[in-house]
DOLUM-14415 format. One line per 8 residues: their letters; for each residue x, y, z of C-alpha. Coordinates in Angstrom, 2 decimals, decimal comma. Each point is the difference from the previous one (the first is absolute). Layout:
N
a) X Y Z | ...
END
This chain:
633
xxxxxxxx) -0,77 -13,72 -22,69 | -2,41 1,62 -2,24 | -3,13 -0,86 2,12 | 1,71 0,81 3,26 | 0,92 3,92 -1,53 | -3,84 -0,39 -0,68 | -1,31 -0,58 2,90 | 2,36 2,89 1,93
xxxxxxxx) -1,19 2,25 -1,84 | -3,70 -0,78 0,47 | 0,88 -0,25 3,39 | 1,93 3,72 0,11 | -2,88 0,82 -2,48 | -2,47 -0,97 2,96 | 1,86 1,52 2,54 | 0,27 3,47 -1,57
xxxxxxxx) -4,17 -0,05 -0,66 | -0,07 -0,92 4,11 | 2,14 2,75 0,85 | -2,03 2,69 -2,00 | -3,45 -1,64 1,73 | 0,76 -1,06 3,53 | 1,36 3,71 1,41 | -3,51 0,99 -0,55
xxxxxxxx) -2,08 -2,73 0,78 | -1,34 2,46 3,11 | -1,43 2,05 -2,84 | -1,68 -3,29 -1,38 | -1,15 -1,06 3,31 | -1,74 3,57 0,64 | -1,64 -0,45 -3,36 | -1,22 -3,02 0,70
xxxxxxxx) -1,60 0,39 3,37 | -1,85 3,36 -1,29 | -0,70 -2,29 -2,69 | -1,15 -2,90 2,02 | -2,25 2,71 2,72 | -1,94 2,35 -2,36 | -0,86 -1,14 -3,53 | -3,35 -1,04 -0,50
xxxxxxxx) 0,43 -3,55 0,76 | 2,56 0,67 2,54 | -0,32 -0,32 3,93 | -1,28 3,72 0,81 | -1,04 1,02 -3,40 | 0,62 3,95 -0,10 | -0,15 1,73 -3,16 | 2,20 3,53 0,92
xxxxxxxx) 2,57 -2,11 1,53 | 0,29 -2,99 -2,98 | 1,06 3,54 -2,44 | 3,44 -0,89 1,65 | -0,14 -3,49 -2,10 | 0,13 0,96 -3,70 | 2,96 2,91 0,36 | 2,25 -2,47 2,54
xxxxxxxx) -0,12 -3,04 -2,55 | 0,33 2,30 -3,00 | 2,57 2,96 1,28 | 1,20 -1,11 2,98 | 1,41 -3,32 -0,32 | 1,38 -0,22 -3,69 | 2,09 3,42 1,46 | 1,60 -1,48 2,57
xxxxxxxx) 1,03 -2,93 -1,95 | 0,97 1,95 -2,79 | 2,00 2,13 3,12 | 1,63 -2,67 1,33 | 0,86 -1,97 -3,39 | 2,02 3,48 -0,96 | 1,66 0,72 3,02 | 1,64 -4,07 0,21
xxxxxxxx) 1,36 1,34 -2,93 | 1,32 3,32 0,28 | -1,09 0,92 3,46 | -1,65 3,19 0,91 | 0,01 1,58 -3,72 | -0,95 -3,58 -1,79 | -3,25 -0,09 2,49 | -0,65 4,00 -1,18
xxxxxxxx) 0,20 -1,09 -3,64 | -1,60 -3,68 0,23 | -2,91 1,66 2,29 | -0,63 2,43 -3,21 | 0,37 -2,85 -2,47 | -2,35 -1,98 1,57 | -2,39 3,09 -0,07 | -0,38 -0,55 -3,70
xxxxxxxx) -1,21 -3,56 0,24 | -2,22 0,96 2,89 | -2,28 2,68 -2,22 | 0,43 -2,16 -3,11 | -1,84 -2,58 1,37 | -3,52 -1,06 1,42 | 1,35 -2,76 1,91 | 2,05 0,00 3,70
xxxxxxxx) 3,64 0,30 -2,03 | 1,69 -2,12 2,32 | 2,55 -1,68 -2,37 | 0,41 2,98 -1,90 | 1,39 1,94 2,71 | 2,30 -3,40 0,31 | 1,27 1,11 -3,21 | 0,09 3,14 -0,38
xxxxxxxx) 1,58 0,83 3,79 | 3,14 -1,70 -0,27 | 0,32 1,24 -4,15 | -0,22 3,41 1,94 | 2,63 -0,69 2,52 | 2,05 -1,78 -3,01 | -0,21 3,05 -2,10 | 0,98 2,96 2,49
xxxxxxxx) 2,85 -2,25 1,25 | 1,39 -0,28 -3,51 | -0,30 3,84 -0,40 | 1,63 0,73 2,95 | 2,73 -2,53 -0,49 | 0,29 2,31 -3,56 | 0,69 3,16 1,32 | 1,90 -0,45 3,38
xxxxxxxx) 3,02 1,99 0,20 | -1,17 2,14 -3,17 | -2,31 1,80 2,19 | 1,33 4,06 0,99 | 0,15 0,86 3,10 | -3,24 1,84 1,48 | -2,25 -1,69 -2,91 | -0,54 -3,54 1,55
xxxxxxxx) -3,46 0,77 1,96 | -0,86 1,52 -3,06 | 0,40 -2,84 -2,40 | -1,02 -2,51 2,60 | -2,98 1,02 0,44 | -0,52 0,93 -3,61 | 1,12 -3,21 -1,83 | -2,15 -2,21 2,86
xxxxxxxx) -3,09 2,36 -1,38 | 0,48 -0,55 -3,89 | 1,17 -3,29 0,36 | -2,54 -0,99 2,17 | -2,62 1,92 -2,48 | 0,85 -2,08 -3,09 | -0,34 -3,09 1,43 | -3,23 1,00 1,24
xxxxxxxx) -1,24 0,72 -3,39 | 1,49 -3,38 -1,21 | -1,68 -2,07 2,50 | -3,18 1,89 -0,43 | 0,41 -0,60 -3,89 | 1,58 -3,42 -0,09 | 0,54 -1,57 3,36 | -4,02 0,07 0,89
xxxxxxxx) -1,26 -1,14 -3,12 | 2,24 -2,96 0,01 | -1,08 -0,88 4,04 | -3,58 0,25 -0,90 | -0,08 -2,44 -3,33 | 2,49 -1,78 2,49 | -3,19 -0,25 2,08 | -2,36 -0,53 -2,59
xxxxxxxx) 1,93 -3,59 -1,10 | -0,30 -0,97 3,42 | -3,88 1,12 0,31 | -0,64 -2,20 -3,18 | 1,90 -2,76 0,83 | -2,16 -0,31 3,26 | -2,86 0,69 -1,88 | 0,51 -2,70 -2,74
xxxxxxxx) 0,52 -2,56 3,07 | -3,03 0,82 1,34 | -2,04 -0,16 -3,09 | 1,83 -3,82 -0,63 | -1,01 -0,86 3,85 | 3,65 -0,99 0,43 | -0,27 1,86 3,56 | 2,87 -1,47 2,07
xxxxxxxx) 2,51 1,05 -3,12 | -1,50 3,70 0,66 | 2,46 -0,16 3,09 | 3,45 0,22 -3,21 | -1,07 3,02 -0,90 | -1,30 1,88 3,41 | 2,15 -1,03 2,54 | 3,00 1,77 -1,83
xxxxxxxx) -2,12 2,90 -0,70 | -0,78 0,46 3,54 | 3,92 0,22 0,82 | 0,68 2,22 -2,72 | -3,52 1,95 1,97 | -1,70 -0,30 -2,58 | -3,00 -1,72 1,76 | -2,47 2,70 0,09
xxxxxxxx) 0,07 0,28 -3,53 | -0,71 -3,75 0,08 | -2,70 -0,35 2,50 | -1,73 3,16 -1,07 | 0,78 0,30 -3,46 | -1,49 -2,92 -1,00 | -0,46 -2,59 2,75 | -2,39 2,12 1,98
xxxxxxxx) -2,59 1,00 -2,50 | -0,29 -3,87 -1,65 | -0,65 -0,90 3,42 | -2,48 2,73 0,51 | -1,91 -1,37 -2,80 | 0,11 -3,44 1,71 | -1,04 1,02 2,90 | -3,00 1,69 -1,74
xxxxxxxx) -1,40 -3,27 -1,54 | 1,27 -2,88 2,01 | 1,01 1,95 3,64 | 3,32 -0,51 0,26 | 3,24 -0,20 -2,11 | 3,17 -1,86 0,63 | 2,10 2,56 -2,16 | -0,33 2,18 3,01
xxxxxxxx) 2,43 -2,48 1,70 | 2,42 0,07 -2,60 | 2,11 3,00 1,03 | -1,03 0,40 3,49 | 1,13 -3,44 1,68 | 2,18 1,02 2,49 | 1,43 -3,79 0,28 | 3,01 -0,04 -2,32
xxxxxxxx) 1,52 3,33 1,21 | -0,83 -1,65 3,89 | 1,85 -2,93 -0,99 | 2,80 2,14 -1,72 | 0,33 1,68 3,97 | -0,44 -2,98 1,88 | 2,60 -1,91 -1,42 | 2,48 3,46 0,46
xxxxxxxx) -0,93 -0,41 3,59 | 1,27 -3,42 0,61 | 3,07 -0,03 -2,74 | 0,74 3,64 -0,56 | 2,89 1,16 1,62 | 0,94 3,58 1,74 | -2,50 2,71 -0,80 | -2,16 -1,61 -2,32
xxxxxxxx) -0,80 -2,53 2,46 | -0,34 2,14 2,62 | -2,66 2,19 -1,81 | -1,69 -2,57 -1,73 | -2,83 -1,25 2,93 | -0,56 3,77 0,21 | -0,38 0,29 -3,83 | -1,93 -3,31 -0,17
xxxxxxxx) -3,01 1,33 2,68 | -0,11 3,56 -1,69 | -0,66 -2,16 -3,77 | -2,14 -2,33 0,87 | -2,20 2,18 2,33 | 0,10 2,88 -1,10 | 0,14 -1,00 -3,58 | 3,13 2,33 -1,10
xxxxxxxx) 1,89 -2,52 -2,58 | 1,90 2,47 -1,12 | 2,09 -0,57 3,55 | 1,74 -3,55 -0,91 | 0,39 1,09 -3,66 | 3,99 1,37 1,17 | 0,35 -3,23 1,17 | -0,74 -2,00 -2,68
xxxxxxxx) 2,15 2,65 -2,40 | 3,43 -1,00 2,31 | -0,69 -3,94 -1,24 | -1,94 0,47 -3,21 | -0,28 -3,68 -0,45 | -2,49 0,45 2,83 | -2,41 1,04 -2,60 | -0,36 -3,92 -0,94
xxxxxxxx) -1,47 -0,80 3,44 | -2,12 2,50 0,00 | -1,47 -0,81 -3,85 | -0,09 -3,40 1,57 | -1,73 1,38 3,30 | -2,32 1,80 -2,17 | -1,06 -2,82 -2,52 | -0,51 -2,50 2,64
xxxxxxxx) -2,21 2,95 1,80 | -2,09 0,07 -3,25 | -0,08 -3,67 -0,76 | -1,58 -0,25 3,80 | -2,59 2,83 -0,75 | -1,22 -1,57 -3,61 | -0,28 -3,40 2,08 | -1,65 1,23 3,04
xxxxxxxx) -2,54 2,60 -1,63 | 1,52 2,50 1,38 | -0,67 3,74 -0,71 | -0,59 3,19 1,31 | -3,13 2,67 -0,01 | 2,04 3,05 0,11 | 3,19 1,38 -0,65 | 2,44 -0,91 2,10
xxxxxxxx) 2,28 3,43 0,89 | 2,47 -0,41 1,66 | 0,71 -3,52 -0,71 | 0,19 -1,11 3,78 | -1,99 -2,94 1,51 | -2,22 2,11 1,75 | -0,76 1,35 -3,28 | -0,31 -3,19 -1,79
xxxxxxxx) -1,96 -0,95 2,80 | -2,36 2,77 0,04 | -0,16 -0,44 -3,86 | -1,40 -3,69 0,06 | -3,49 -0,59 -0,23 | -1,92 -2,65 2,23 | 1,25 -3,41 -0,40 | 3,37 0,84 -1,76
xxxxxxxx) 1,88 0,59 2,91 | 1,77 -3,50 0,51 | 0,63 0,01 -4,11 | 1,58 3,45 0,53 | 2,70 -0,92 3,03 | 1,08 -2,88 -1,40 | 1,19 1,75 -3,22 | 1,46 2,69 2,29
xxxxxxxx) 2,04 -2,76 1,61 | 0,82 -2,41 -2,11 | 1,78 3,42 -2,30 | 1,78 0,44 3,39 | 0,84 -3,69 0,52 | 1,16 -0,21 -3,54 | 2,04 3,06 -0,15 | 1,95 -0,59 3,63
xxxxxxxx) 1,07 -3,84 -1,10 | 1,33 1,81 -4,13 | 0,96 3,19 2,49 | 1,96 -2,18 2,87 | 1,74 -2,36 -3,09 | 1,44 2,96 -1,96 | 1,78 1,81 3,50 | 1,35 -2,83 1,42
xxxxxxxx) 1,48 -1,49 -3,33 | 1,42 3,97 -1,20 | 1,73 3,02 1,49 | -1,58 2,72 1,37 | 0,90 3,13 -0,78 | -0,86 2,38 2,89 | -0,84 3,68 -1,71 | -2,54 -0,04 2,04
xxxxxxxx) 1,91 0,63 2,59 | 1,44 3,65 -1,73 | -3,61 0,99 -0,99 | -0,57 -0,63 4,05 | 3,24 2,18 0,84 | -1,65 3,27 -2,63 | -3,36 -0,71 1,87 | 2,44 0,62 3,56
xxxxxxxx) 1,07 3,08 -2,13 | -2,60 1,15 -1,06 | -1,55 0,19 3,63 | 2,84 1,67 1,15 | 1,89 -2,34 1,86 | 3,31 -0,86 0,57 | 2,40 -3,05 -0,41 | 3,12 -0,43 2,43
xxxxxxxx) 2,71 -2,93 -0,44 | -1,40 -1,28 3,40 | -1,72 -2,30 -2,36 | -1,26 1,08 -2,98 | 0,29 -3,00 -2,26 | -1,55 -0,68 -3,25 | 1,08 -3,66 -1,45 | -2,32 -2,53 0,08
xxxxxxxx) 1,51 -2,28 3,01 | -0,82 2,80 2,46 | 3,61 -0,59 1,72 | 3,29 1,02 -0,32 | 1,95 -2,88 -2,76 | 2,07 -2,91 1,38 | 3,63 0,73 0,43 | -0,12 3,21 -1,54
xxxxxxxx) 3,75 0,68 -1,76 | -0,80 3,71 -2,56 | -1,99 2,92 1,31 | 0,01 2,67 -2,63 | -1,32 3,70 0,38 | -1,65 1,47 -2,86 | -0,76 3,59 -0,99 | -0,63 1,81 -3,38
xxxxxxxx) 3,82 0,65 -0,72 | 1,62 -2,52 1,96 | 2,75 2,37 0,92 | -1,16 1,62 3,00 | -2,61 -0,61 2,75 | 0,30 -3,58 -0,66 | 4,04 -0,07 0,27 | -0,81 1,79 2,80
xxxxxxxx) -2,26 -2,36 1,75 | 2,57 -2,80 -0,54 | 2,75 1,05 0,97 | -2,10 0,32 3,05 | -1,17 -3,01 0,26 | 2,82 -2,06 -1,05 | 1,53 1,49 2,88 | -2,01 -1,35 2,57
xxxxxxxx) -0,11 -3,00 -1,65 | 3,48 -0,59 0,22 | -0,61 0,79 3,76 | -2,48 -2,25 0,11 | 2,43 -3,05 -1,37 | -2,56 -0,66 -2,69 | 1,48 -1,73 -3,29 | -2,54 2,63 -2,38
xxxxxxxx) 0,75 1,38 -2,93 | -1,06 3,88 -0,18 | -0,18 1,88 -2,98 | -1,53 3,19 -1,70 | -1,41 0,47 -3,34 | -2,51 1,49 -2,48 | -3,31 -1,16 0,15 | -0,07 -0,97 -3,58
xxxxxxxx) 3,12 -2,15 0,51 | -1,12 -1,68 3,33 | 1,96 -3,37 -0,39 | -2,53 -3,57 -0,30 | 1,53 -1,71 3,28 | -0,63 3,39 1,90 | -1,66 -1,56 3,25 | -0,87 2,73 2,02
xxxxxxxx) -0,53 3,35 -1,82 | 0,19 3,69 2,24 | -1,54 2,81 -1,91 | -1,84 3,37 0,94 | -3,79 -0,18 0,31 | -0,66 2,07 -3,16 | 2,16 -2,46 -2,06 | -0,79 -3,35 1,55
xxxxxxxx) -3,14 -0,63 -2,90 | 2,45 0,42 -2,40 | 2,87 -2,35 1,75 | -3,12 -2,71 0,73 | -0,58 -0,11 -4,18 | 3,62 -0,44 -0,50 | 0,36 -3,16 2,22 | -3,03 -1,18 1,49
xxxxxxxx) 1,49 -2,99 1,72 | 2,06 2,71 2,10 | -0,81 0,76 3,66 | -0,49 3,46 -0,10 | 0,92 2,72 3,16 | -1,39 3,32 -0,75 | 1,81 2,93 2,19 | -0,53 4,03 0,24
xxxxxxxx) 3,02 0,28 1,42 | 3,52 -1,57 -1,23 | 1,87 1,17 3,04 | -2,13 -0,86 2,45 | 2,37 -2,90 1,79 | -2,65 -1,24 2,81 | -2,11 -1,46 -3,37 | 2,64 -1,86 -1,57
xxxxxxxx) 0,64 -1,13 3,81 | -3,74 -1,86 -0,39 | 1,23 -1,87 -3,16 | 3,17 -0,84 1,25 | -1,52 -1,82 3,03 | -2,23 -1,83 -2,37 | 2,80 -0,84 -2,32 | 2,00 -1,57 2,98
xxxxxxxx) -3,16 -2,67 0,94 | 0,09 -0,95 -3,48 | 3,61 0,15 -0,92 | 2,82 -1,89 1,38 | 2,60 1,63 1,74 | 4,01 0,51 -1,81 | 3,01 0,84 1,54 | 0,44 3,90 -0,33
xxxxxxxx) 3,57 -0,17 -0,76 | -1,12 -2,54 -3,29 | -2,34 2,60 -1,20 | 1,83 3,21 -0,08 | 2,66 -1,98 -1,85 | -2,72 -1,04 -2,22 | -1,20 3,55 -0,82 | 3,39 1,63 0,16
xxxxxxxx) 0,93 -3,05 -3,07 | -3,10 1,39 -2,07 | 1,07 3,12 0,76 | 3,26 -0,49 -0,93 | -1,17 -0,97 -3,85 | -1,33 3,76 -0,31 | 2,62 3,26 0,15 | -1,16 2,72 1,55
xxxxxxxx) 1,30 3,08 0,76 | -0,91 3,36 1,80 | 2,63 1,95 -1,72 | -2,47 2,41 -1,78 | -3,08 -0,54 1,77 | -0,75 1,97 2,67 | 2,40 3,02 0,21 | 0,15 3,33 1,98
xxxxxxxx) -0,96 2,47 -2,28 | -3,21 -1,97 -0,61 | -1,37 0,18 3,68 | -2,63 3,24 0,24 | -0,32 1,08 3,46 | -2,75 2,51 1,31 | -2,14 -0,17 -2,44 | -3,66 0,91 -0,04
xxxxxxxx) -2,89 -1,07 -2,82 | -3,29 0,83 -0,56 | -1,41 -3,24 -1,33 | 1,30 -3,48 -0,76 | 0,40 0,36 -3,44 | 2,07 3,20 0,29 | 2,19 -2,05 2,58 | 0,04 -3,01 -2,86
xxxxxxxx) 1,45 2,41 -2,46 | 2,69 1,78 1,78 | 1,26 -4,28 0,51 | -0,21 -0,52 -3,59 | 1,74 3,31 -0,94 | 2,42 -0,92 2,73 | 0,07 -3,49 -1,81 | 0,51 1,35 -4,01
xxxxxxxx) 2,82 2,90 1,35 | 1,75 -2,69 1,40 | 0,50 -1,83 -3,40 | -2,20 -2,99 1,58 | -2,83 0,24 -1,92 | -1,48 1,62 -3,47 | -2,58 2,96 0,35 | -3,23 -2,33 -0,96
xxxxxxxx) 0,94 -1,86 3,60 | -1,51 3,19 1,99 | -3,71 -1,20 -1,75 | 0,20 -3,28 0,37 | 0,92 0,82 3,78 | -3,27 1,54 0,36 | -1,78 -2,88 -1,50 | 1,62 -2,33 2,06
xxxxxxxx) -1,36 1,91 2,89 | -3,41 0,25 -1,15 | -0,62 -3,38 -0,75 | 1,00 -1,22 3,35 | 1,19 2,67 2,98 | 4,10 -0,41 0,32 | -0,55 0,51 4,09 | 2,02 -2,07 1,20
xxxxxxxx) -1,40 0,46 3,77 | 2,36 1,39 2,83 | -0,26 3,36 -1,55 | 2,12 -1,37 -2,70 | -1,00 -0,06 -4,02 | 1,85 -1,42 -2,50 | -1,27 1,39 -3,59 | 1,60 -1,61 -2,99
xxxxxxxx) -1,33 -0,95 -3,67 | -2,19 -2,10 -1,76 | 1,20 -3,52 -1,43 | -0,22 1,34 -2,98 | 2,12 2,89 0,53 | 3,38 -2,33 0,91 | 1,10 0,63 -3,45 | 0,38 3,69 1,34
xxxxxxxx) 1,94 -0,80 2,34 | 3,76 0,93 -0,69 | 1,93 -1,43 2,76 | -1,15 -0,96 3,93 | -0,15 2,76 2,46 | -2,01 2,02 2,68 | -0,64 3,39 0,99 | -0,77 0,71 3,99
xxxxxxxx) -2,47 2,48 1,17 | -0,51 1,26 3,61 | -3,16 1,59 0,37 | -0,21 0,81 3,84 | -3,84 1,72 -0,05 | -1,28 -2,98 -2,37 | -1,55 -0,17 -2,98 | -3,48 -1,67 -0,13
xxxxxxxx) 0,03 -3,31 -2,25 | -3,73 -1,26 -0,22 | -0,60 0,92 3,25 | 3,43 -1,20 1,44 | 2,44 2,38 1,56 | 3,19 -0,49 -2,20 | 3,46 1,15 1,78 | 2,54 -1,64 -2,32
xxxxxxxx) -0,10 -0,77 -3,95 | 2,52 -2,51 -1,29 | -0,49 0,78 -3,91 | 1,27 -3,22 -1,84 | 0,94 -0,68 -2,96 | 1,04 -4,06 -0,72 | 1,94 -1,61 -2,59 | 0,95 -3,62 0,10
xxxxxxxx) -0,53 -0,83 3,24 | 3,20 2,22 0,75 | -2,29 2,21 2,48 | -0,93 -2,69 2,08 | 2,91 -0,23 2,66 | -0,74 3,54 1,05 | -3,40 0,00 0,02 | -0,22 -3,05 2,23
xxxxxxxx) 2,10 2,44 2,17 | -2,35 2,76 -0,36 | -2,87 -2,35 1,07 | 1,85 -1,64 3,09 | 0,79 3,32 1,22 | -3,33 1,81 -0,74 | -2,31 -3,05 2,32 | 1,64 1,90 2,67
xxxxxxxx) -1,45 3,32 0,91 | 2,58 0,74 2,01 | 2,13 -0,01 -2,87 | -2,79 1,25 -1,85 | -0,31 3,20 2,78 | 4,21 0,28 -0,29 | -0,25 0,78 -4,08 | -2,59 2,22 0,11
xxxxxxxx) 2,32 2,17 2,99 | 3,39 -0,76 -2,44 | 1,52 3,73 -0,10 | 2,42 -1,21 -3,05 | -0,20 -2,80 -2,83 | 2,86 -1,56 1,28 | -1,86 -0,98 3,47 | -2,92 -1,12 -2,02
xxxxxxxx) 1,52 -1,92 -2,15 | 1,79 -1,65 3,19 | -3,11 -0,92 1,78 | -1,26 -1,94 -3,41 | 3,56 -1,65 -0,19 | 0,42 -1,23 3,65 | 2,51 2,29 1,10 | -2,22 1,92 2,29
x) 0,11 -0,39 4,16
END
């Protein structure tokens, strides 16, 4: 038991460093082709243009992963703070501070979300931009100054070790062991510091008095992280496979290693067969003569190639490819006999982001069989809260399924309580990452829209090729008998006096409020709800689509939650909700699931714009309310 808890958490360990590395591997991919084109030994040496080199390796790259480390974290503000955490190690150091910024990013995004977890609901109203913005600057300051202090210091003896480990190998001519020590240092990127810290000018001196130097191979052998790719290409599964020929070609030609390190970080034990790779690359070299006249930079064949002097060619490619040979057979071994994890697949989904594009239910799917499960029985939707848009979104669904005659079990929850045996999981785009790290076995649906019925149509028609059919009249007994086990009522819930017609707001936020006053005059919720209704909001829009938003609390703010209840407001001229035109605000308020019958109203009626169109002309409460019920012609 012990060793399996181990190796999870080396494995979620691994993941998490993947996840802060592979959203910006576009960045590392730049770098490396300026790199690879205009340094002095590069392809079209040009001295103005290689300036780019030094300040991309040494700003530019530890940022973003210091960026994106904060922001898995704590989103937005934990990117804010770990981006000026990582700032610290960055000037603190004279080396690229690659794995400082792994440290220091998400310690940024940890710290911020503790404050804010601190202070929510103590906040006064009209002071929260104010002490957002102020405690993400002074937190984010101090940790600066401790990273610059402590943080880089520690990295660079960190470094040092490593540099005289290699050294001391070297020195001993125990070569092929030099691979223990600097294949993990390359994934932790620490293989500049390696090759040119101490590698480099040994081998300069060699090169001086015998014209050559095999320490110049060392580092740059391209064959263990080629091996590492190929073996992803033929056993990988969904994304990783997928994008591992592509990765493979850009590494081994265009010498960026830094590409297949992500890869080996989702399996660490990968790092064996590319030590392996790597000493059997070395073993080849001290057998073969091999050796090269230069400095090979970037480490790509071509390079290597280049690099070699007359006569050392054939003593060269063979300990190129017998690294690759070596690390493909320990590569292929380790993913057939373990289970992948696929984060790759959510760093993919942030690159998609990132670019600006969009994901639909039509088939957005992110577990690592690349089809919808066998005989799929529990769908759940997911949101922040797990009160609202989700419930929403299946009460929707569940009612087409029950159409459909399909024997499936749909749910709604939190995101942080998203069930194990959750098959397929439905979640908005902005919150899908975050659903994917809960359960990555999932097959995950990311929508913009949780009314929209002609998407859930799509899955639906998927679901019935893969699902056998049930009698209808067997299934609504079966949902009305786990129904039955839950009292609800709507005595309470939704009543007359707190339906607002005609009303008009400036902004979103001033629309949020007047539901959460409505909400706390109503005796539904406390005061502090009104905040966290805003937060909700902000962390991921409560547009609902169909001119319909839904805004409701935090998770954490359930425990201000008095008793279940909503508050209706018409808004004929629309209020503008991220750039949606919002007509009708449901204000929510949830307490032990006793919301849910009504709201699965609220959602069935609301896919309709014609019912939609009917509210939003209701002259009285009464005839609202009666459209949402049913009762309407």
């Amino acid at each position: 038991m012990a060793q399996s808890n181990i190796k999870v958490a080396v494995q979620k360990f691994g993941n998490f460093l993947s996840s802060m590395v592979m959203p910006n591997i576009g960045a590392f991919i730049a770098w490396g082709l300026i790199t690879a084109l205009f340094i002095p030994t590069g392809f079209f040496p040009n001295g103005n243009l290689a300036k780019l080199v030094d300040p991309m390796v040494t700003y530019l790259l530890p940022l973003l992963i210091g960026y994106t480390g904060g922001k898995l974290v704590h989103d937005q503000r934990g990117g804010v703070v770990g981006a000026i955490a990582t700032m610290g190690v960055i000037v603190g150091s004279d080396i690229p501070m690659f794995l400082g910024a792994m440290v220091m990013g998400p310690l940024g995004g940890y710290v911020i979300k503790k404050f804010d977890q601190s202070i929510e609901g103590k906040v006064k109203t009209g002071f929260e931009m104010l002490i957002n913005n102020f405690s993400a600057g002074i937190l984010g300051g101090i940790l600066a100054i401790l990273a610059f202090l402590g943080v880089s210091p520690a990295v660079d003896a960190f470094t040092g070790w490593l540099i005289v480990g290699v050294d001391w190998l070297v020195t001993h001519r125990l070569l092929p062991l030099t691979s223990i020590l600097i294949e993990p240092a390359k994934i932790l990127f620490l293989n500049n510091a390696i090759n040119h810290g101490i590698l480099s000018p040994i081998g300069a001196e060699q090169i001086r008095t015998s014209g050559k130097s095999i320490l110049l191979l060392l580092e740059s052998n391209p064959g263990p992280g080629f091996g590492v790719l190929l073996a992803y290409s033929v056993f990988g599964k969904g994304t990783a496979k997928q994008s591992a020929p592509g990765a493979a070609i850009i590494q081994f030609l265009g010498g960026i290693h830094e590409i297949y390190f992500p890869y080996i970080l989702m399996r660490p034990l990968l790092i064996i067969a590319t030590i392996l790779g790597g000493m059997s690359g070395v073993f080849t070299f001290v057998l073969l003569g091999g050796g090269l006249q230069a400095v090979a930079s970037p480490g790509s064949i071509l390079a290597i190639l280049a690099a070699s002097p007359s006569g050392g060619y054939l003593a060269n490619i063979a300990g190129v490819l017998v690294a690759a040979v070596v690390s493909f057979i320990v590569s292929s071994l380790i993913l057939k006999t373990g289970k992948q994890t696929e984060d790759l697949q959510e760093a993919s989904r942030k690159m998609q982001e990132m670019k600006g594009k969009k994901s639909s239910v039509a088939g957005t799917l992110t577990n690592e069989q690349g089809d919808l499960p066998k005989s799929v029985n529990k769908i759940v939707f997911a949101c922040d809260a797990g009160m609202g848009s989700s419930a929403m979104g299946a009460s929707l669904l569940r009612k087409k399924v029950k159409e459909a005659g399909l024997d499936i079990n749909v749910t709604n929850t939190a995101i942080s309580n998203i069930p194990n045996d959750a098959q397929i999981v439905i979640t908005q785009e902005e919150l899908t990452p975050r659903a994917q790290q809960k359960i990555p076995s999932a097959y995950h649906i990311s929508v913009d829209n949780f009314l929209s019925s002609p998407e859930y149509e799509k899955l639906i028609d998927n679901l019935k090729n893969d699902n056998n059919d049930e009698n209808l009249e067997e299934i609504v007994e079966e949902v009305e008998e786990q129904s039955s086990g839950q009292e609800t009522t709507d005595d309470g819930l939704l009543l007359e006096e707190n339906v607002f017609l005609n009303q008009e707001f400036a902004t979103k936020e001033e629309a949020i409020r007047f539901a959460g006053r409505a909400l706390v005059d109503a005796g539904y919720v406390e005061e502090s709800y009104i905040e966290a209704m805003i937060d909700r909001d902000n962390m991921t829009s409560t547009y609902m689509g169909n001119d319909v938003a839904i805004p409701h609390g935090t998770e954490e703010a359930k425990k201000n939650v008095l008793k279940s209840g909503f508050t209706v407001i018409q808004v004929p001229l629309g209020v503008d909700f991220d750039g949606q035109k919002v007509r009708l605000i449901f204000g929510i308020a949830g307490k032990d699931g006793t919301h849910l019958e009504i709201l699965s109203g609220i959602a069935i009626s609301c896919s309709d714009m014609e019912n939609i169109e009917k509210m939003v002309q209701a002259q009285s409460a009464r005839e609202l309310m009666d459209i949402i019920e049913g009762k309407s012609n």
